[in-house]
TORKOL-4160 file (C-alpha; in steps of 0.2 Angstrom, whole numbers, padded with zeros to 4 digits, m for minus):
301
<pt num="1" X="m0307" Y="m0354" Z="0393"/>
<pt num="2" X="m0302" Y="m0348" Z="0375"/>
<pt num="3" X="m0310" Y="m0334" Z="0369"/>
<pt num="4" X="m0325" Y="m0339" Z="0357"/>
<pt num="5" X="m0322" Y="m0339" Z="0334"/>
<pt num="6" X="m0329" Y="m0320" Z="0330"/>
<pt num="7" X="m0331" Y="m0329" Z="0312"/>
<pt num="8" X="m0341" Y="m0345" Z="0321"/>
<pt num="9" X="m0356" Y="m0348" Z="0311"/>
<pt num="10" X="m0372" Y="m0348" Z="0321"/>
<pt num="11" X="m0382" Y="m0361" Z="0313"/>
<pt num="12" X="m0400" Y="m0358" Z="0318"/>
<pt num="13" X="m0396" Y="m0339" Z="0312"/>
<pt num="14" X="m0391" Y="m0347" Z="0295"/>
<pt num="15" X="m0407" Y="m0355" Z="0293"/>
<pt num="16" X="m0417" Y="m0342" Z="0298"/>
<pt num="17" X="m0408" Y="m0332" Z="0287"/>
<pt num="18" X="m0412" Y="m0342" Z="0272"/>
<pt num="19" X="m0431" Y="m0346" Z="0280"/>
<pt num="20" X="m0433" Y="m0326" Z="0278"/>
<pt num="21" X="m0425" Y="m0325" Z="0261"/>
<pt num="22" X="m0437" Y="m0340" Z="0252"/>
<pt num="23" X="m0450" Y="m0327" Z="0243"/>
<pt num="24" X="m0434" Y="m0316" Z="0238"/>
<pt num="25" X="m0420" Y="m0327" Z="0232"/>
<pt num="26" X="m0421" Y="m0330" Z="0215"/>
<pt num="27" X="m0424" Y="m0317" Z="0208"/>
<pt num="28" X="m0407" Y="m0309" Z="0216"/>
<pt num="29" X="m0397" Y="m0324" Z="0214"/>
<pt num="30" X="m0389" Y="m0320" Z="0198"/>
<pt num="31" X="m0371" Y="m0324" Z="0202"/>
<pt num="32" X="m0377" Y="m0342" Z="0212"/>
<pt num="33" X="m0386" Y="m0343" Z="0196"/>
<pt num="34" X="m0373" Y="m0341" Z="0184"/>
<pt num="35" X="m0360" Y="m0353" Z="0194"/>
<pt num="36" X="m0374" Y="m0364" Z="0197"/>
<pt num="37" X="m0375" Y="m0366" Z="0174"/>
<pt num="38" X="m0357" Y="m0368" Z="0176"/>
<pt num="39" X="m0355" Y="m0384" Z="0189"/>
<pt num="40" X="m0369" Y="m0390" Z="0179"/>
<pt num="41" X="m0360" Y="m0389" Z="0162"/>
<pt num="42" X="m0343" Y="m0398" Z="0170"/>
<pt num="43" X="m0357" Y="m0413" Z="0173"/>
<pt num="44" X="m0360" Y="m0414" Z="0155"/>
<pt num="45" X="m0344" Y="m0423" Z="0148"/>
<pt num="46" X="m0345" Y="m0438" Z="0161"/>
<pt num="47" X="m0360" Y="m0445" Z="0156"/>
<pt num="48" X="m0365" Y="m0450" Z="0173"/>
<pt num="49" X="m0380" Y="m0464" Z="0174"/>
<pt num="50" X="m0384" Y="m0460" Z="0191"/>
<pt num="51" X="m0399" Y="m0470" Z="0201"/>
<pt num="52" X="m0398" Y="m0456" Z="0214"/>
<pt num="53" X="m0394" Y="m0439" Z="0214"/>
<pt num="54" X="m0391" Y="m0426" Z="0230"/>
<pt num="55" X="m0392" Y="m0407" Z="0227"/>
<pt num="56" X="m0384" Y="m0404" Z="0244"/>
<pt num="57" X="m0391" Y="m0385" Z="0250"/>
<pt num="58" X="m0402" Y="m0386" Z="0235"/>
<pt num="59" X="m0412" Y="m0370" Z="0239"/>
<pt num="60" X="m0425" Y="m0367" Z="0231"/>
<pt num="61" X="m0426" Y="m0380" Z="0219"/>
<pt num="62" X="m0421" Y="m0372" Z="0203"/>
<pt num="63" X="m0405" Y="m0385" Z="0201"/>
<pt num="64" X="m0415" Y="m0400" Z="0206"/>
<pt num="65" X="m0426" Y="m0397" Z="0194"/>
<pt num="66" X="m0413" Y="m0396" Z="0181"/>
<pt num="67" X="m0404" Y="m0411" Z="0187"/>
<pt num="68" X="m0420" Y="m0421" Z="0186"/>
<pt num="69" X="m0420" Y="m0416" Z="0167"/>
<pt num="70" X="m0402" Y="m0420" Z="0164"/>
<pt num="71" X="m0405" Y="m0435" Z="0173"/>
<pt num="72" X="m0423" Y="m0442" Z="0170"/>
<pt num="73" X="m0423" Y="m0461" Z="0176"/>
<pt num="74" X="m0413" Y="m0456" Z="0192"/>
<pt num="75" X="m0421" Y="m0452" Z="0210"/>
<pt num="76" X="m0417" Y="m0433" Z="0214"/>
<pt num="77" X="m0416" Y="m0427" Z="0233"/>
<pt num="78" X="m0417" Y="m0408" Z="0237"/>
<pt num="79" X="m0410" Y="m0407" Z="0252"/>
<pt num="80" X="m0407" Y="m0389" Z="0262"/>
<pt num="81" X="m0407" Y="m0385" Z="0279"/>
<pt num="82" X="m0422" Y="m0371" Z="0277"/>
<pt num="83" X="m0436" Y="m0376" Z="0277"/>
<pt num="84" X="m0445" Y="m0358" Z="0269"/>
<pt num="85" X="m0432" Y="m0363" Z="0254"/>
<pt num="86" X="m0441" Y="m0380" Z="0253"/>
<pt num="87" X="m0458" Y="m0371" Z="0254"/>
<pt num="88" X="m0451" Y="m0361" Z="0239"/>
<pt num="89" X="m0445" Y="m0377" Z="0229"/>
<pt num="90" X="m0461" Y="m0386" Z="0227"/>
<pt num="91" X="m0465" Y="m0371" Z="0213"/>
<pt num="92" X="m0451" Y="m0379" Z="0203"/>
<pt num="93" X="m0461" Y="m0397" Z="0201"/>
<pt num="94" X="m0468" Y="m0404" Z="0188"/>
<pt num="95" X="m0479" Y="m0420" Z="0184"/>
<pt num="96" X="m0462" Y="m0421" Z="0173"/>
<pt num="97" X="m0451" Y="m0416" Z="0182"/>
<pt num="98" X="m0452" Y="m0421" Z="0201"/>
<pt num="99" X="m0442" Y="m0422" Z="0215"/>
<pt num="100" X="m0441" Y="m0429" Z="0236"/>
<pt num="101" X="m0439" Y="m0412" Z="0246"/>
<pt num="102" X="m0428" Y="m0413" Z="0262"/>
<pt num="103" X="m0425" Y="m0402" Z="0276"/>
<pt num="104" X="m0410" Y="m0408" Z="0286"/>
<pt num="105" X="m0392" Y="m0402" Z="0292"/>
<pt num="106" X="m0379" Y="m0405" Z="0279"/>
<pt num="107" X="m0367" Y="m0414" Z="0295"/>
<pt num="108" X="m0381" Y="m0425" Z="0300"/>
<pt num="109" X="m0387" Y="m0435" Z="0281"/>
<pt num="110" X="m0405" Y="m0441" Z="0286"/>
<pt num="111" X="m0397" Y="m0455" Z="0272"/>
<pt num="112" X="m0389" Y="m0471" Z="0273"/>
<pt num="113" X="m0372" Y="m0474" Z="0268"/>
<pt num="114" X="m0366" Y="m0479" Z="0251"/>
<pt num="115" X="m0385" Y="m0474" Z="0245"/>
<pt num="116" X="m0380" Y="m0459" Z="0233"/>
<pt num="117" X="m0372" Y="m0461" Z="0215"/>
<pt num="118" X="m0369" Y="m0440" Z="0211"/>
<pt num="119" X="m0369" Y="m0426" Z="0226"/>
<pt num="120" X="m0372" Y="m0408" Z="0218"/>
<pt num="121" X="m0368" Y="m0396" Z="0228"/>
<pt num="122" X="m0369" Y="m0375" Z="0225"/>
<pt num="123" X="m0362" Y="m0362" Z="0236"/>
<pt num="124" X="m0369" Y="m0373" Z="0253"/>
<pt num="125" X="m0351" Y="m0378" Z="0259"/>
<pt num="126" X="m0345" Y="m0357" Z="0265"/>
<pt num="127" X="m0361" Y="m0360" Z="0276"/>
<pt num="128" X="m0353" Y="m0376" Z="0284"/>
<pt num="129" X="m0341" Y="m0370" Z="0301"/>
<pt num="130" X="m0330" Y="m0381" Z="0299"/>
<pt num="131" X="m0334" Y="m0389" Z="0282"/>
<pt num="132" X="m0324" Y="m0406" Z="0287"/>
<pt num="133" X="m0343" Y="m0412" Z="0295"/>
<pt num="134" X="m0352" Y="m0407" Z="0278"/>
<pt num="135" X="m0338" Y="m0416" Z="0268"/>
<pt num="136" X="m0337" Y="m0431" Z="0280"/>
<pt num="137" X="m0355" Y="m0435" Z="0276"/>
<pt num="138" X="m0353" Y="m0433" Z="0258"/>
<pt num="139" X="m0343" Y="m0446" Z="0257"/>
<pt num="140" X="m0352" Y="m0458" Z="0270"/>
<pt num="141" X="m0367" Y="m0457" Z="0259"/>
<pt num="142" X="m0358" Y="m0459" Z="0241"/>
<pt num="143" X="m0358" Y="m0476" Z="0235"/>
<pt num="144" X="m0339" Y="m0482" Z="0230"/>
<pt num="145" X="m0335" Y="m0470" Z="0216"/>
<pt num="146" X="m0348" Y="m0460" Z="0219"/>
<pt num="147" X="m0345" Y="m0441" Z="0214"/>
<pt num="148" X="m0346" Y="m0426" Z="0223"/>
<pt num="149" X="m0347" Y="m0408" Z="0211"/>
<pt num="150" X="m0347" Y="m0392" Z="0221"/>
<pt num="151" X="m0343" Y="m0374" Z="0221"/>
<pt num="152" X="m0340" Y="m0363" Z="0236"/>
<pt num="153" X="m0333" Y="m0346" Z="0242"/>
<pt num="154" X="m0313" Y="m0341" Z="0243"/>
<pt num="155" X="m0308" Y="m0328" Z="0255"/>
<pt num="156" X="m0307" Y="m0314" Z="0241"/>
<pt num="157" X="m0325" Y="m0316" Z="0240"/>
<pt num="158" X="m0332" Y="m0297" Z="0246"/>
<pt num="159" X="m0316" Y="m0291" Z="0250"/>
<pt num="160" X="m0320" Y="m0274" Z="0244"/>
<pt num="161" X="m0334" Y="m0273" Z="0255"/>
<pt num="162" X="m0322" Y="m0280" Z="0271"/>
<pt num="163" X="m0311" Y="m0267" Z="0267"/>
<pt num="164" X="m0323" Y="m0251" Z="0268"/>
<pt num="165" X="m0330" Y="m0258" Z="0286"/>
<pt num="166" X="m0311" Y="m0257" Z="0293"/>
<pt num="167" X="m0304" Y="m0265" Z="0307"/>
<pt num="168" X="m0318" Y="m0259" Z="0322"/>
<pt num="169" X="m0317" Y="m0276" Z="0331"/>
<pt num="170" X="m0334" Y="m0283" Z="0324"/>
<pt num="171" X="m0336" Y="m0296" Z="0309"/>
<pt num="172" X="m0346" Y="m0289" Z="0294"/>
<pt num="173" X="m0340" Y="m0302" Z="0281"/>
<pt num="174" X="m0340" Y="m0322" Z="0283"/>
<pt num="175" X="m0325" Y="m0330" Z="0282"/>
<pt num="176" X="m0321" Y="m0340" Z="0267"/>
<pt num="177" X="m0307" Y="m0356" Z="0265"/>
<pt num="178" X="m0292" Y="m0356" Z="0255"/>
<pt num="179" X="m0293" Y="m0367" Z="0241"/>
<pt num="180" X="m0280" Y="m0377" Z="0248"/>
<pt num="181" X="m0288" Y="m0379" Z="0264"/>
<pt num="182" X="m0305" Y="m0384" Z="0254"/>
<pt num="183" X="m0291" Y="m0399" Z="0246"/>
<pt num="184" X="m0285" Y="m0404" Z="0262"/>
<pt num="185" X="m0303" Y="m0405" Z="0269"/>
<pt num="186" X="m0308" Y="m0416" Z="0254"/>
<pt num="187" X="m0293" Y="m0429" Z="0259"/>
<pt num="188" X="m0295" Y="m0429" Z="0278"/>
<pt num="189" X="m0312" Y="m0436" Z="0273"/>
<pt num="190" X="m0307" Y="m0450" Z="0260"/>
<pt num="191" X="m0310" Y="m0442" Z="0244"/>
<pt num="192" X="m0297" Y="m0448" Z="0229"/>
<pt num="193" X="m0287" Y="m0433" Z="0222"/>
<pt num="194" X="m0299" Y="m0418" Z="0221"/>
<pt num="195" X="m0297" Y="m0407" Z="0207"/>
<pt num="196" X="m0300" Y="m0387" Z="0211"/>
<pt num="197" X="m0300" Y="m0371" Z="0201"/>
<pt num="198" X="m0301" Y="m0354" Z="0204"/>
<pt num="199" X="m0315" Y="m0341" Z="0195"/>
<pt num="200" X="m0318" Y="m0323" Z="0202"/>
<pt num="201" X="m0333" Y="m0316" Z="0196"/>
<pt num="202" X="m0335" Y="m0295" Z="0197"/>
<pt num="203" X="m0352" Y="m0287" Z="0201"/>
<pt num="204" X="m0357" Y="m0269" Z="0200"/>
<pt num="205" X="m0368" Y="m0260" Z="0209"/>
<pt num="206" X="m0374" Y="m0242" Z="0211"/>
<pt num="207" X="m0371" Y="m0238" Z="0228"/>
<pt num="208" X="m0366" Y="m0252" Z="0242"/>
<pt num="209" X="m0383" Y="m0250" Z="0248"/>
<pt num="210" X="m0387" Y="m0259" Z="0233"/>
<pt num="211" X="m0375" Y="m0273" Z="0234"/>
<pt num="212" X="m0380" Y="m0274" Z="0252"/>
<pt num="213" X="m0398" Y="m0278" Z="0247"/>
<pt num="214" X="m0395" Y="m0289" Z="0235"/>
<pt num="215" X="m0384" Y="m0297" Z="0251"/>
<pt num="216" X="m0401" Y="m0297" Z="0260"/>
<pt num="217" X="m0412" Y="m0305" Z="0249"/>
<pt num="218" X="m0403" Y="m0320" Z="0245"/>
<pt num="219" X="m0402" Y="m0324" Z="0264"/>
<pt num="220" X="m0382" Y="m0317" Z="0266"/>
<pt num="221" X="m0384" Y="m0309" Z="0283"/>
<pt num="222" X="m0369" Y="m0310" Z="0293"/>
<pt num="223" X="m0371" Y="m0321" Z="0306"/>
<pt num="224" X="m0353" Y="m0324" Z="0313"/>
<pt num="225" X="m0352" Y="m0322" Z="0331"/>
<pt num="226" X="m0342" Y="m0307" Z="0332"/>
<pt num="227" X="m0355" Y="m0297" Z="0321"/>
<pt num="228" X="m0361" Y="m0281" Z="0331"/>
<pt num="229" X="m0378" Y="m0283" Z="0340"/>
<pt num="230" X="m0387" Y="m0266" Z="0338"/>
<pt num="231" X="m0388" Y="m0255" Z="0324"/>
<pt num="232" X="m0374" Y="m0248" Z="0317"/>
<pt num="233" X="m0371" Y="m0232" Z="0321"/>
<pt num="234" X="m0375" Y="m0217" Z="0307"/>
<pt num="235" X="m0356" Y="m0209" Z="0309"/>
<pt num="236" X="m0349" Y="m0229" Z="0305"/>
<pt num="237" X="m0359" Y="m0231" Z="0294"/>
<pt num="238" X="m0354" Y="m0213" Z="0282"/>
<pt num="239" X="m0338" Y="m0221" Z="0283"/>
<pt num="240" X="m0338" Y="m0236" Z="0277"/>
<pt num="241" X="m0348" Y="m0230" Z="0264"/>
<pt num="242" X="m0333" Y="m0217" Z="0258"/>
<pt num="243" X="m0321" Y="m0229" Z="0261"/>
<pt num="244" X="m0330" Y="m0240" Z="0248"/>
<pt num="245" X="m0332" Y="m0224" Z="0237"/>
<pt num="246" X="m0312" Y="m0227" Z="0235"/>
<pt num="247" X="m0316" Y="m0243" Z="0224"/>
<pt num="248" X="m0327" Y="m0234" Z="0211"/>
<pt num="249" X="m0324" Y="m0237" Z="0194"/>
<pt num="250" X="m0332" Y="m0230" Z="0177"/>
<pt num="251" X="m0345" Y="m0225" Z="0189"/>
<pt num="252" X="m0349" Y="m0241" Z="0197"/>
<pt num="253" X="m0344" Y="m0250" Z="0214"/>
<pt num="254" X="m0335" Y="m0269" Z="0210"/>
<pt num="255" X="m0341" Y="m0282" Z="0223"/>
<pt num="256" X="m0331" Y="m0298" Z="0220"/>
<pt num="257" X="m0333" Y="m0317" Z="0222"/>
<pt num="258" X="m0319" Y="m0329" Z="0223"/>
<pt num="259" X="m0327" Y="m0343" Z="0216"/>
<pt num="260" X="m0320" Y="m0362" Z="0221"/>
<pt num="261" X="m0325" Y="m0377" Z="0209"/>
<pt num="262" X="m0321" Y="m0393" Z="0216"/>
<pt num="263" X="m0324" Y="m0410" Z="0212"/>
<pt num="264" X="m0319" Y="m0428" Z="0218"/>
<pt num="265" X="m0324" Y="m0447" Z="0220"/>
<pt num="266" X="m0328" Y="m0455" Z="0232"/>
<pt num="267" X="m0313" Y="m0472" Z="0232"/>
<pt num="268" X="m0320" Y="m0488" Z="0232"/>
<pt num="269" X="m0320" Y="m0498" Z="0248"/>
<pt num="270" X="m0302" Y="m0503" Z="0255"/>
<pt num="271" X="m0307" Y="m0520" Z="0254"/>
<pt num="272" X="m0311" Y="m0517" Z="0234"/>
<pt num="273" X="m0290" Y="m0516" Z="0233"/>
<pt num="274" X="m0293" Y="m0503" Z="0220"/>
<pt num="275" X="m0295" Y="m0481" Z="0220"/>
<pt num="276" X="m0307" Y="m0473" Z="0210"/>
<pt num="277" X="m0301" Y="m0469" Z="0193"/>
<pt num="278" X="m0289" Y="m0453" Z="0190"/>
<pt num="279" X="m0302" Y="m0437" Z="0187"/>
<pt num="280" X="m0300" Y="m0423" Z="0173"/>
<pt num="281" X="m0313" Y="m0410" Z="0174"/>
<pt num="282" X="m0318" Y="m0394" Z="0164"/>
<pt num="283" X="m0307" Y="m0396" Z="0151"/>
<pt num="284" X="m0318" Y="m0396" Z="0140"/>
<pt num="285" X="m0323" Y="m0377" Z="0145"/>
<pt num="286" X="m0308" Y="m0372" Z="0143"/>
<pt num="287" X="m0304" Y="m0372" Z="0160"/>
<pt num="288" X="m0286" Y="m0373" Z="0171"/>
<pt num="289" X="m0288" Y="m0387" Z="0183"/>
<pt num="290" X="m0277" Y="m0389" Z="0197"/>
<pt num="291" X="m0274" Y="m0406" Z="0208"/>
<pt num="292" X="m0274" Y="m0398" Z="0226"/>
<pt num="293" X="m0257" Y="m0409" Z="0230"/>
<pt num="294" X="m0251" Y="m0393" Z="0221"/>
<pt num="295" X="m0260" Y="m0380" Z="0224"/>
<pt num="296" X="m0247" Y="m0369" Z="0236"/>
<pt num="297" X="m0254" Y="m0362" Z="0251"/>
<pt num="298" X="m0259" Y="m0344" Z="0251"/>
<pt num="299" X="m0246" Y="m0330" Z="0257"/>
<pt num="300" X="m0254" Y="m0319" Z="0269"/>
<pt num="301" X="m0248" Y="m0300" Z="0271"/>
């Protein structure tokens, strides 16, 4: 028998994780936030007419609500796999502005296919072991050029903080997919030509108890197989802590995030004869797009 995935993904552990985090979440989710604005803002030059709309891991329910305002006469679905997030969404309804609420596994749609016209999806697919289940469904459920926008987490993301815990045979950090491996996923699923960019976002903290915190509240625990099962002890901790004092700078400790944008359409039935258009995003931001058929693959040292 092969030995078992320390990075494995323990998926009852993830939504109890997030069940624990509802009450706390927003208010320390300032980078999801801000790469939440900027999937949102790559939506705008499309000028999408969508009857339905899926935020896939949607949370709390702070981006449904925005997609039912960008996109008033469509039917929006919050769908997350935690139900305390759920609990925490119905605060972001309005007579306005409303939405259906959704608790279900991303790799299991409770939705038929071809019944979705737009899939938002923020910072949900690092939480899919393998994603190719997450992806698969995503594009069973989008109706023939349907689109699918996401952002999710490269394998820089933390690395500061990987770094400090050293190499004492437990997982500390999740493990994150190479942008080429998210592109490569996207096509063994059946998506046309996905388009992926690379952003890495710096946060500074105090102290790595600090970061660490802010890692609790949003519902980050690490809940890989290989993590330790008992408390850490006081002489590890001490030295991860000076190992991370290494990365101090102007008095502050960095935390990065290796953000991936992504997006792709769903082809049109094979019978149709005919793919889904050629897709350009974010240059209107300004950003440096990148087809994954070139995207090299990463060198690892």
């Amino acid at each position: 028998m092969s030995d078992p995935n320390p990075f494995e993904l323990e998926r009852a552990d993830v939504r109890d994780s997030f069940d624990r985090a509802g009450t706390r979440y927003e208010a320390a989710a300032q980078v999801q936030a801000r790469i939440a604005d900027e999937l949102l803002a790559r939506l705008t030059p499309f000028g999408f007419s969508p009857q339905v709309v899926l935020d896939l891991g949607a949370g709390t329910g702070r981006v449904s609500r925005r997609l039912k305002r960008l996109y008033r006469r469509a039917r929006v679905l919050a769908l997350d796999l935690s139900p305390g997030m759920l609990e925490q969404a119905a605060r972001h309804q309005t007579l306005l502005y409303r939405f259906a609420r959704v608790c279900a596994d991303a790799s299991r749609l409770p939705l038929g296919a071809q019944s979705v016209d737009l899939i938002f999806s923020n910072l949900m697919l690092q939480w899919c072991d393998p994603p190719d289940a997450a992806i698969a469904e995503a594009r069973r459920v989008l109706k023939p050029n349907g689109f699918f926008a996401f952002s999710t987490l490269g394998p820089d993301t933390l690395w500061e903080l990987r770094a400090a815990w050293g190499e004492d045979g437990r997982t500390h950090v999740n493990r994150f997919l190479d942008v080429h491996d998210v592109g490569d996923a996207l096509l063994r699923q059946g998506f046309s030509e996905p388009v992926l960019d690379v952003e890495r976002i710096t946060v500074t903290y105090p102290d790595a108890f600090a970061l660490m915190r802010d890692l609790k509240a949003i519902g980050a625990h690490n809940v890989t197989a290989g993590r330790a099962r008992s408390l850490t002890g006081k002489n590890r901790l001490r030295g991860m802590l000076a190992r991370y004092e290494g990365f101090r700078r102007e008095g502050l400790l960095p935390a990065t995030y290796e953000v991936i944008y992504g997006a792709a359409w769903a082809g049109r039935d094979r019978d149709a004869g005919t793919d889904a258009p050629s897709l350009s995003i974010g240059a209107a931001a300004g950003e440096i797009t990148i087809p994954v058929t070139q995207v090299g693959r990463r060198r690892r040292s």
